[in-house]
N, C-alpha and C positions, 0 to 999 in steps of 0.2 A: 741432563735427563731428557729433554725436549728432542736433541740432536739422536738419542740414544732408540725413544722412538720411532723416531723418522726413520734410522739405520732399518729397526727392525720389522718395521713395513716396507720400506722396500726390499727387504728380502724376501716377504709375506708375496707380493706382489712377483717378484723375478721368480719366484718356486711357481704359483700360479699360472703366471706366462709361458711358463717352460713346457709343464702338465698338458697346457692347453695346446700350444705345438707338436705337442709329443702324441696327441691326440689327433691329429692331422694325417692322412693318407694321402699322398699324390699319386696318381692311374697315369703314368705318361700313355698319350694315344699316338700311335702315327699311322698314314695314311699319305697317296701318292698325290693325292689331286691337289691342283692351286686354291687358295684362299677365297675365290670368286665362284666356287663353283658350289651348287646346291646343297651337296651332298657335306659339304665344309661347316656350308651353313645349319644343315643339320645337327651334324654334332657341336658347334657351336650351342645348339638347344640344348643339346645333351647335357655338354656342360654345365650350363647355366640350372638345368632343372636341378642335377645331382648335389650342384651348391647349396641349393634352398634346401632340398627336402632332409639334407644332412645338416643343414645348419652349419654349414662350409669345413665341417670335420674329411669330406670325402672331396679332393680335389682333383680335377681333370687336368693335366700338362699336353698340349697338341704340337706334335711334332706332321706338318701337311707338307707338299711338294719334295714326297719321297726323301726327306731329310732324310731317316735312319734305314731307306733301301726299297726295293721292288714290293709288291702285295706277297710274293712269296719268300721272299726273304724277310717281310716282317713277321709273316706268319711263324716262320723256322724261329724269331723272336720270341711270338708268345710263346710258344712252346717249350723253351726253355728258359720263361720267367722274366726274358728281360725287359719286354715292354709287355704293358699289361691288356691295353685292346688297341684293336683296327678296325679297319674299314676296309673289305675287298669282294670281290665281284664272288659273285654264287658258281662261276665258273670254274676259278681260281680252284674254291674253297672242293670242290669233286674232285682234284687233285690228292686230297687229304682224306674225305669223306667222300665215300659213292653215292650215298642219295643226293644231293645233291645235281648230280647230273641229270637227273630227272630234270631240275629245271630250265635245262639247258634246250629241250629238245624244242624242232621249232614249231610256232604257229599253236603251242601247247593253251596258251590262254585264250581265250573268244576276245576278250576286253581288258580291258584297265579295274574295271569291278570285279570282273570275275579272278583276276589276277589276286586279287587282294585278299579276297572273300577266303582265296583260298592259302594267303600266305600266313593271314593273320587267324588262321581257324586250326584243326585239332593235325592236319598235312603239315601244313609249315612247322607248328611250333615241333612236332616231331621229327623234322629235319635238324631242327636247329640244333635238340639234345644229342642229336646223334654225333655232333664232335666232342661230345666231353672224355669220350674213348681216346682222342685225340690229342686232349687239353685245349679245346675250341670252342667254348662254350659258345653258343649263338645267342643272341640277345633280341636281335629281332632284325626288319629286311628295312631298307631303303631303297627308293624308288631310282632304276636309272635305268627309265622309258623305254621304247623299242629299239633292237640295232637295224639298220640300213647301209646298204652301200654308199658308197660316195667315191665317183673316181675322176682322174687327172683330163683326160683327152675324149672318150666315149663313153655314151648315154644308156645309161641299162633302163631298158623299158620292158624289157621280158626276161628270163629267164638266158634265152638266146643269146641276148647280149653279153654275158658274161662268158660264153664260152673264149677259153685262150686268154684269161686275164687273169695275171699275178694279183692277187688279192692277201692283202694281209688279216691276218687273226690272230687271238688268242691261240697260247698255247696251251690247246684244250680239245682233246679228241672229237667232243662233238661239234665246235666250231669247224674241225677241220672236214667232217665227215662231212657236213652241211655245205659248205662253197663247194666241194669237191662234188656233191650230188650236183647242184645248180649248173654245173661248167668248167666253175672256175679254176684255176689252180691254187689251193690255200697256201700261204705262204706266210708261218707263224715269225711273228719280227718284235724285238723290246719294244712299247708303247714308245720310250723318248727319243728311237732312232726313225719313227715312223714320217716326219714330217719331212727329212733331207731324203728318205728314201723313196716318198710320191714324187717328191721337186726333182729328183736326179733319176724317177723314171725305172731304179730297181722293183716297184710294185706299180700299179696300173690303179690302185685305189684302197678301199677298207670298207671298215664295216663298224658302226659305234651309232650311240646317240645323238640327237642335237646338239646340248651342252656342251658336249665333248668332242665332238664335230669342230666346235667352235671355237671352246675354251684353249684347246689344243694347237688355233689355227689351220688346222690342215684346210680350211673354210679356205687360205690363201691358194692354197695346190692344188685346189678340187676345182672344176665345172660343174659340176653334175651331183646332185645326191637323189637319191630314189629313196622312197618311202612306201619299200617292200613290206618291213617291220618285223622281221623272218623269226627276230625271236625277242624275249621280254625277259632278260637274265636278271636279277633283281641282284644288289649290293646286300652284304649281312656286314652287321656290327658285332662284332667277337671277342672276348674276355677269354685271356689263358686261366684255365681252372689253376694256375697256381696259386692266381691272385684268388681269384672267388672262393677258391678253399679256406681263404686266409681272411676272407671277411664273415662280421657276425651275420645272423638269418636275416637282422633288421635294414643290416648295409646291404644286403643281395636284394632286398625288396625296392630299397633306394634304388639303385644301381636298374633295373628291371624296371622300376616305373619311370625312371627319367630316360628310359633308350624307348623305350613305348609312348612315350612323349615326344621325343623327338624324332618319330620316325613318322609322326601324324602331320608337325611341322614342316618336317623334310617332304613332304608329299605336294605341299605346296610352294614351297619353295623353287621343285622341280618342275610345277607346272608352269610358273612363273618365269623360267629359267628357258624351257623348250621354247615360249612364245617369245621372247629377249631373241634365240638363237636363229630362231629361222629370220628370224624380223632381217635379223643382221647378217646373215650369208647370203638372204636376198638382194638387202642394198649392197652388198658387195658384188654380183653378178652369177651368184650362183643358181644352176637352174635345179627348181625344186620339183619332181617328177613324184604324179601319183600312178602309180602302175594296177595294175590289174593282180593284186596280191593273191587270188585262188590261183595263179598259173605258178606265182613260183610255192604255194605250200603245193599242190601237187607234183611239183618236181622234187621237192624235197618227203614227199612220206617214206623213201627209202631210209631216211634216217633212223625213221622212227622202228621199223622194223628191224634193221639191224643192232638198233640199242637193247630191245625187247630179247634178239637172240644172245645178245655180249652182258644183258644183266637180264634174264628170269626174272630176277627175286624182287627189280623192280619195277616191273612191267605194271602191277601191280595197282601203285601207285600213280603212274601216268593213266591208267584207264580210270581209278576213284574223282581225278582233278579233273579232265574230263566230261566225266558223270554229273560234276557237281552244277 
């Protein structure tokens, strides 16, 4: 009888256990960046928030250092269900969704406040909704500071200096539209081929944040980085609406308040991260150039004109962000 029991408690308990796993969601995330990097560290929070406020029913799996592919090949991912969020540049993301590109344009923010004021207010979150036509849902931004040049052999101190120089970018129409106003010649190249191709001299430099500057090493193949700050392209954290169709109202609130949670984190994280970055491209020899940034957004407001005549519709909104 005693044994008989026992039998039928633990099956009480293995039925329970089972329920309770069955109960369990895993969101695999993936994203390109190394473990080290701010932005890693970020959703690390993310994680950890979405744990707690689900009571570890809703779990986070992170696939980082482009394990499952490119930011645009992850994306082509969520889109068709098989991983559920990322992490990719708001440049990228205009490839898919055109407001977006708004945020690309340069010299568009005054500051780091006003930057925010206006990511995290009724602009941004309105960009965000607009991939769910997409199945891109935007969750919210993280912070990846200003981009600046950084090149191999010659010192951009104006505008000037970059005429006749192979510059690598994004492949992103208004990145390109951007170097190509300043001088240079843009020259859009894979992020993971960039480093053999400064050292062997196919490009003359780039164009990124500190972190990334660093984390990257190209800190090793540069002299030179200029702290132009030409534009302020902010990272979004993204959910394939296959998934978030698939969650109750309560898990989308989870999910929503722990990416707004960790994108407050992430903000310090990256501040943390920038002063690490230059600390260390310094002691390594690199010269860090504060330029006269009015000469090169005045070289560049050609962009901005021409985006206003290739999108009307979202002219628009660069004049409200602006305003604000």
């Amino acid at each position: 009888m005693k044994y008989t029991w026992i039998l039928i408690l633990s099956i009480v308990i293995s039925v329970v256990s089972c329920r309770k796993e069955e109960k369990v969601k895993v969101l695999n995330l993936a994203h390109s960046l190394p473990r080290t990097h701010p932005v890693h560290k970020g959703i690390l929070s993310f994680q950890s928030a979405l744990d707690q406020k689900s009571g570890g029913t809703l779990k986070i799996k992170i696939f980082p250092d482009g394990q499952l592919g490119s930011e645009r090949e992850v994306l082509e991912l969520l889109q068709i269900g098989s991983v559920a969020i990322t992490k990719v540049s708001a440049a990228i993301m205009s490839n898919f969704v055109p407001e977006y590109h708004v945020l690309g344009v340069p010299y568009l923010f005054r500051d780091k406040e006003h930057q925010f004021q206006v990511l995290e207010g009724a602009i941004g979150k309105s960009i965000l909704e607009k991939g769910d036509k997409f199945w891109l849902r935007g969750l919210c931004y993280y912070d990846a500071g200003s981009r600046s040049f950084y090149t191999k052999s010659k010192a951009i101190r104006t505008p000037d200096d970059l005429k006749g120089l192979k510059i690598r970018v994004m492949n992103n129409q208004m990145s390109i539209n951007m170097v190509n106003a300043l001088g240079a010649s843009a020259t859009p190249m894979a992020y993971g081929e960039l480093y053999t191709a400064i050292q062997q001299g196919v490009v003359d430099g780039a164009e990124n944040n500190p972190p990334s500057f660093v984390s990257s090493n190209h800190y090793e193949v540069s002299q030179f980085y200029t702290l132009d700050q030409h534009s302020a392209v902010p990272d979004v954290l993204l959910i394939s609406t296959k998934y978030w169709n698939k969650l109750s109202s309560e898990e989308q609130q989870w999910v929503q308040e722990a990416a707004d949670e960790s994108s407050q984190a992430q903000k310090e994280f990256w501040k943390e991260s920038v002063e690490e970055s230059m600390k260390k491209a310094r002691s390594a020899g690199v010269e860090i150039i504060i330029p006269d940034k009015s000469l090169f957004a005045d070289r560049s407001k050609s962009v901005l004109e021409d985006f206003k005549r290739e999108f009307p519709e979202l002219s628009t909104i660069v004049s409200q962000i602006k305003a604000q």
